[in-house]
Z-matrix of the N, CA and C atoms (Angstrom, degrees):
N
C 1 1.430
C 2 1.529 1 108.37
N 3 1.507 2 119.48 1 95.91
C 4 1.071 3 133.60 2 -151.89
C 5 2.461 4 94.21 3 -82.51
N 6 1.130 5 100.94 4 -24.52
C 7 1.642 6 98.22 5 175.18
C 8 1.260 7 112.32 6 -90.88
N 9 1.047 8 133.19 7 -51.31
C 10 1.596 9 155.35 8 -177.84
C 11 0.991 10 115.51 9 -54.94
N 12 2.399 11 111.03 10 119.73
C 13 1.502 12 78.58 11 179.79
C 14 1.406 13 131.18 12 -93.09
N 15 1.801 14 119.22 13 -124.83
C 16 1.369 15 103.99 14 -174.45
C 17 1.420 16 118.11 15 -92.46
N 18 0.881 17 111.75 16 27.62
C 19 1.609 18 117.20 17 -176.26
C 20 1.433 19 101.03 18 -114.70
N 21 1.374 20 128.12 19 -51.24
C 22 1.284 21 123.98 20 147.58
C 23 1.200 22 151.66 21 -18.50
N 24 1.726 23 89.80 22 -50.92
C 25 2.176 24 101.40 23 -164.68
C 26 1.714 25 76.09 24 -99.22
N 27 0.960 26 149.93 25 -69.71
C 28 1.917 27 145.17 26 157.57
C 29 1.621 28 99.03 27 8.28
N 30 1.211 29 102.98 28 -66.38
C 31 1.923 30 92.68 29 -172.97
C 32 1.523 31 107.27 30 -94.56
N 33 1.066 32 126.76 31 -0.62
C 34 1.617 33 118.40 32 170.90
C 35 1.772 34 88.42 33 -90.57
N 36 1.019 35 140.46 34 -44.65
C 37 1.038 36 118.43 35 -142.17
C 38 2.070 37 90.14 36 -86.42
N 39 1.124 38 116.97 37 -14.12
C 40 1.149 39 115.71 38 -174.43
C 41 1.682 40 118.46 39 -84.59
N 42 1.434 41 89.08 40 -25.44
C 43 1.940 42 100.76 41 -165.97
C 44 1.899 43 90.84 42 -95.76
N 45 1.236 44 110.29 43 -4.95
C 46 1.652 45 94.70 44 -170.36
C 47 1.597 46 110.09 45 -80.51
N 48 1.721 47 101.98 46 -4.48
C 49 1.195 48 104.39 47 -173.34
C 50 1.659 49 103.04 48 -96.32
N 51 1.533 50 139.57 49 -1.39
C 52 1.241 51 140.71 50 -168.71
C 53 1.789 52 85.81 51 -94.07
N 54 1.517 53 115.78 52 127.20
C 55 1.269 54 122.16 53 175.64
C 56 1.735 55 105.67 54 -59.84
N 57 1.654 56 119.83 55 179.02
C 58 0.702 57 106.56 56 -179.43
C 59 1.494 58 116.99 57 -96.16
N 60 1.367 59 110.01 58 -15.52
C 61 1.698 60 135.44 59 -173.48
C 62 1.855 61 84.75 60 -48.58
N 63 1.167 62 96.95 61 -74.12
C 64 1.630 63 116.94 62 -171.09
C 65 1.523 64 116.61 63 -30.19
N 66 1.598 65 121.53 64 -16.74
C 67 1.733 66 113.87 65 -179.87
C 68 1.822 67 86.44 66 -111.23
N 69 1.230 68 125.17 67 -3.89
C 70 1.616 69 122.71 68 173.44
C 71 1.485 70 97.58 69 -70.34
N 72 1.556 71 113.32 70 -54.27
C 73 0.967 72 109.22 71 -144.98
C 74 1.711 73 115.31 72 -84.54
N 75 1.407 74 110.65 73 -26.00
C 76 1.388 75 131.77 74 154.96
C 77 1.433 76 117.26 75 -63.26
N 78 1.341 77 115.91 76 -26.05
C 79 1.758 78 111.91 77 157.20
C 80 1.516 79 105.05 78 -70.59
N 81 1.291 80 135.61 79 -62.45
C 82 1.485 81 138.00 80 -175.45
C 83 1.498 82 111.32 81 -52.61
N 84 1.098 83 107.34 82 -33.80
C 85 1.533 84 102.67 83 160.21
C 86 1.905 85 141.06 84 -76.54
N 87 1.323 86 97.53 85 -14.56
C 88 0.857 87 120.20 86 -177.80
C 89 1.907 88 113.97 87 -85.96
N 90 1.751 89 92.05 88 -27.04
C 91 1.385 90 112.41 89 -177.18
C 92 1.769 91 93.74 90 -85.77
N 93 0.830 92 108.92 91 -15.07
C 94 1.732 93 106.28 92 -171.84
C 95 1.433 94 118.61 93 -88.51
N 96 1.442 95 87.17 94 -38.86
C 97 1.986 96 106.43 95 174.08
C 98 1.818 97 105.10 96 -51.36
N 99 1.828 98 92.28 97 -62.10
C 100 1.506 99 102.31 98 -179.03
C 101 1.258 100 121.69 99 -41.36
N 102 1.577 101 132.60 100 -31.05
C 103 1.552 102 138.53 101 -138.35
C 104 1.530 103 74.14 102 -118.85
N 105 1.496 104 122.64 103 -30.71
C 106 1.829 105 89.89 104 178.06
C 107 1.172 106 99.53 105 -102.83
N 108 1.124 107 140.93 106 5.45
C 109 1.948 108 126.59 107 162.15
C 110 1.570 109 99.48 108 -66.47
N 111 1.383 110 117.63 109 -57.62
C 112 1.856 111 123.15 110 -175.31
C 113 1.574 112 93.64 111 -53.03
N 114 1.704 113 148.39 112 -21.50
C 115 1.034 114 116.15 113 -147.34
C 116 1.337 115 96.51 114 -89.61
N 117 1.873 116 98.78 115 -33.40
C 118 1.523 117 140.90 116 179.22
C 119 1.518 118 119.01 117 -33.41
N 120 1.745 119 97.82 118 -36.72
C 121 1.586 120 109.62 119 -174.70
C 122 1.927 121 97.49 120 103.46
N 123 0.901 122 106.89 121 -17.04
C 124 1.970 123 106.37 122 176.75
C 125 1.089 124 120.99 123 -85.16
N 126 1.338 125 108.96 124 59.00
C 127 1.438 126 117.08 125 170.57
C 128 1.480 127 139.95 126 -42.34
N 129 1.362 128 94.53 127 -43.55
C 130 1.330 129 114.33 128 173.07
C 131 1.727 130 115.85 129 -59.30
N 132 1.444 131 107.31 130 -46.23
C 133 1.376 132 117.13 131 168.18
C 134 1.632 133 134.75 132 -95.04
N 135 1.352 134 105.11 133 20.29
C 136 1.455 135 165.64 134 -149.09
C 137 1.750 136 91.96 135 -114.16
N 138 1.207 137 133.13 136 -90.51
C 139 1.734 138 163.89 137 -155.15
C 140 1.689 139 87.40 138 -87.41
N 141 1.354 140 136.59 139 -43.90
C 142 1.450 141 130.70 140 -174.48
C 143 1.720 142 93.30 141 -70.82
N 144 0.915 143 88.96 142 -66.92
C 145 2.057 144 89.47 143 -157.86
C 146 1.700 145 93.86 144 -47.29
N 147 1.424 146 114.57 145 -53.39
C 148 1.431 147 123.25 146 -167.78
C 149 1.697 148 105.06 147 -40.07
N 150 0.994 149 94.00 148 -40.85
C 151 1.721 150 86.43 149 -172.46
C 152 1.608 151 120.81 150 -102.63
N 153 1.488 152 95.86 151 32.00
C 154 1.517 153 104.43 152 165.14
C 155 1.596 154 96.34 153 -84.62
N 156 1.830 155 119.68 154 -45.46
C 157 1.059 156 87.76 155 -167.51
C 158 1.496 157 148.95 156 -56.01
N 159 1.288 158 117.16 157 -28.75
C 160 1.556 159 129.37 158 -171.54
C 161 1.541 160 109.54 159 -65.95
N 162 1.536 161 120.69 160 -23.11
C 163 1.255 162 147.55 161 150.47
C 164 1.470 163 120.92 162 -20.55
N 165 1.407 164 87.21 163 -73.54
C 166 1.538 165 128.00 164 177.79
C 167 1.751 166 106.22 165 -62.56
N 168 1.193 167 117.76 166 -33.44
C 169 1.326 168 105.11 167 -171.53
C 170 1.377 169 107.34 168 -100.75
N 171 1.296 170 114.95 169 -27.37
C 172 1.578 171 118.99 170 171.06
C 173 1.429 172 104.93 171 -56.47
N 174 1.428 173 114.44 172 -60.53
C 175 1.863 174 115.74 173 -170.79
C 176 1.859 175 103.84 174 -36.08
N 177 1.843 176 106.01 175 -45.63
C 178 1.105 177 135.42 176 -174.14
C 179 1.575 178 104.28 177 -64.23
N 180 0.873 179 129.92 178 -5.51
C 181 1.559 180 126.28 179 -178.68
C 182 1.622 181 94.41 180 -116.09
N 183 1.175 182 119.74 181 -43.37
C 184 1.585 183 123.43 182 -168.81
C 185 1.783 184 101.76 183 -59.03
N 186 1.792 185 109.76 184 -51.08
C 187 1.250 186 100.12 185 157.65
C 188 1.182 187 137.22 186 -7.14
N 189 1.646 188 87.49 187 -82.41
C 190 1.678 189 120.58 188 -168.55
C 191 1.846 190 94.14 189 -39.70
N 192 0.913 191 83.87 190 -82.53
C 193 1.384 192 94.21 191 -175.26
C 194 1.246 193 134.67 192 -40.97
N 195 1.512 194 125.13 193 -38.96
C 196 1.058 195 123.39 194 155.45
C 197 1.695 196 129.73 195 -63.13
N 198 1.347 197 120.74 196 -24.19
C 199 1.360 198 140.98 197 -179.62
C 200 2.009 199 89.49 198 -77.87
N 201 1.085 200 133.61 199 -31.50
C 202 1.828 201 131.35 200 -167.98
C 203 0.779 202 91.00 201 -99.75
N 204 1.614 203 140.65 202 -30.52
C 205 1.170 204 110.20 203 -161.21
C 206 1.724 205 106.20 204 -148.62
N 207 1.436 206 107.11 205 42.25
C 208 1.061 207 118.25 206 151.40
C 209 1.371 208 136.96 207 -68.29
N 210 1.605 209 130.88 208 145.56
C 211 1.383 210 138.98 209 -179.62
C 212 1.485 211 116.66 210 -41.39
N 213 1.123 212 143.40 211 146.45
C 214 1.323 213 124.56 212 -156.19
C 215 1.806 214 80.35 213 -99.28
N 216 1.488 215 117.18 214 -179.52
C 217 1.420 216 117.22 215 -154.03
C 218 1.683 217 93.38 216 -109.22
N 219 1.337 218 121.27 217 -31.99
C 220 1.581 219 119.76 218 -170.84
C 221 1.330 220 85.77 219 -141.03
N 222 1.192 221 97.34 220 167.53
C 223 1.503 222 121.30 221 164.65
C 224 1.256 223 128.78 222 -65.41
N 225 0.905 224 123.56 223 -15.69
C 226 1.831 225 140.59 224 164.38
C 227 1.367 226 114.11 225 -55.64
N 228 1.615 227 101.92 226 -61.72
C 229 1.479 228 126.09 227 178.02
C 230 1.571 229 101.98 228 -41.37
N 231 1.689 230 93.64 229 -56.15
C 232 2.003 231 89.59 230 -155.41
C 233 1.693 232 84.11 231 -74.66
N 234 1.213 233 141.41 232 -74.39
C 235 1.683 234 120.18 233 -172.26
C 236 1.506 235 113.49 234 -11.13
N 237 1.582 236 110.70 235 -70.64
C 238 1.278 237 92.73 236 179.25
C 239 1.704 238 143.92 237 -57.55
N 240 1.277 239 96.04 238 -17.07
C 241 1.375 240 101.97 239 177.25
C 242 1.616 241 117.45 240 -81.11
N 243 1.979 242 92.41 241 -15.24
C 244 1.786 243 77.19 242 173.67
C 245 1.713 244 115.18 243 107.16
N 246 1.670 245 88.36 244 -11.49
C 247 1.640 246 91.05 245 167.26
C 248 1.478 247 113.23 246 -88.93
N 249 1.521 248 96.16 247 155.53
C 250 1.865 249 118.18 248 165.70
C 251 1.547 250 112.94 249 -28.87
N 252 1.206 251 105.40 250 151.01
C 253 1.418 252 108.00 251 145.24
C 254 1.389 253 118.14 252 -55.43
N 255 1.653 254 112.30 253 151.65
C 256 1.603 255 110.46 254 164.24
C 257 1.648 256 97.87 255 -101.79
N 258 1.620 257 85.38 256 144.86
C 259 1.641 258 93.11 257 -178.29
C 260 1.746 259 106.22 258 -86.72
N 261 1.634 260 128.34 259 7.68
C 262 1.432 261 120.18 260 161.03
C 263 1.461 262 126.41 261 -95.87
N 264 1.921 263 92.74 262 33.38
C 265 1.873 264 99.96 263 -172.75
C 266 1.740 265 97.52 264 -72.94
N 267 1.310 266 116.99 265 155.49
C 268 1.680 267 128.64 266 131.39
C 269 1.117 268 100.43 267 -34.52
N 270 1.797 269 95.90 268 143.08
C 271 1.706 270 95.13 269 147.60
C 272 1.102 271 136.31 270 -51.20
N 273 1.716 272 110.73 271 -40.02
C 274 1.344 273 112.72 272 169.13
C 275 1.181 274 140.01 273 -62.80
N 276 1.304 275 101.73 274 -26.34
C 277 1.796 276 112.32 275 168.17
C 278 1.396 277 108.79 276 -75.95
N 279 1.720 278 117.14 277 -34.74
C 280 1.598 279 103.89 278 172.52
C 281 1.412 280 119.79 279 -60.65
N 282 1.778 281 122.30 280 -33.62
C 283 1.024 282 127.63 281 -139.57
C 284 1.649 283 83.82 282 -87.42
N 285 1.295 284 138.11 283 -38.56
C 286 1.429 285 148.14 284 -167.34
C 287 2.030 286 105.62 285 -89.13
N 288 1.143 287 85.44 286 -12.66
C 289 1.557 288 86.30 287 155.93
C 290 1.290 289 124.33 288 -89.41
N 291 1.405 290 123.09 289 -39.33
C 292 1.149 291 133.47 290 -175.04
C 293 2.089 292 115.55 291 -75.81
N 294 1.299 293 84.96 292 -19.43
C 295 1.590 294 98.29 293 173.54
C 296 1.899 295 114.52 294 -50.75
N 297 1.225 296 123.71 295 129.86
C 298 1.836 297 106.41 296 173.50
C 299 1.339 298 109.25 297 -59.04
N 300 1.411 299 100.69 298 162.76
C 301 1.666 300 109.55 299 -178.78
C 302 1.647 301 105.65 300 -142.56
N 303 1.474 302 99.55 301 117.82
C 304 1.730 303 100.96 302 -177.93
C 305 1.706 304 104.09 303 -39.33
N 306 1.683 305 92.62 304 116.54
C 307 1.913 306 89.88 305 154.73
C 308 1.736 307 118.97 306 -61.24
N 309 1.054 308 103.80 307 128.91
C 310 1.669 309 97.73 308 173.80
C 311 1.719 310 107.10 309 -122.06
C-alpha cells in the first residue's frame, strides 16, 4: 500500500487474509447469541451483543474492499492489471518501464 501508512498497510495486510464468509458468519452469530439473551429475559445484554452485528459486517465490507481494491504491490502487478503509469516513478523505474516486454 504505496499511500497508507504503517499502521494501516500492517492491518490490511493482516485482515486480507481473514475470508470474507468469516465476518458474515461472526455477525450471524452474534445475531444468534442476541435472540437467545432476549429469549433468556437479558434484554439489556440482548440490544448490546445485537448491535455488534452491523459492526461486524461493515469492518466486513471495509475488508472487501480494501482486499479489490487495493494498491497493486510492485510495478509488475499494476502493468498487468492494466493500470497507468504513476507519474512519482524514478527515472529508472520509468526508463525500465518503458523497455518492451515479451507478450506471453
Amino acid at each position: 500500500m504505496k499511500n497508507e501508512d504503517v499502521v494501516t498497510t500492517n492491518v490490511e495486510l493482516r485482515t486480507r487474509r481473514i475470508p470474507s464468509i468469516g465476518f458474515l458468519g461472526v455477525a450471524i452469530g452474534c445475531m444468534a447469541a442476541s435472540a437467545l439473551l432476549m429469549v433468556t429475559g437479558r434484554k439489556t445484554w440482548a440490544n448490546f451483543v445485537g448491535q455488534w452485528a452491523p459492526t461486524i459486517l461493515i469492518l466486513g465490507t471495509y475488508n472487501k474492499i480494501a482486499k479489490t481494491f487495493s494498491a497493486p504491490i510492485d510495478e509488475h502487478e499494476r502493468v498487468r492489471h492494466g493500470d497507468h503509469a504513476s507519474l512519482l516513478k524514478s527515472p529508472e523505474e520509468l526508463t525500465r518501464q518503458m523497455s518492451p516486454r515479451p507478450v506471453s
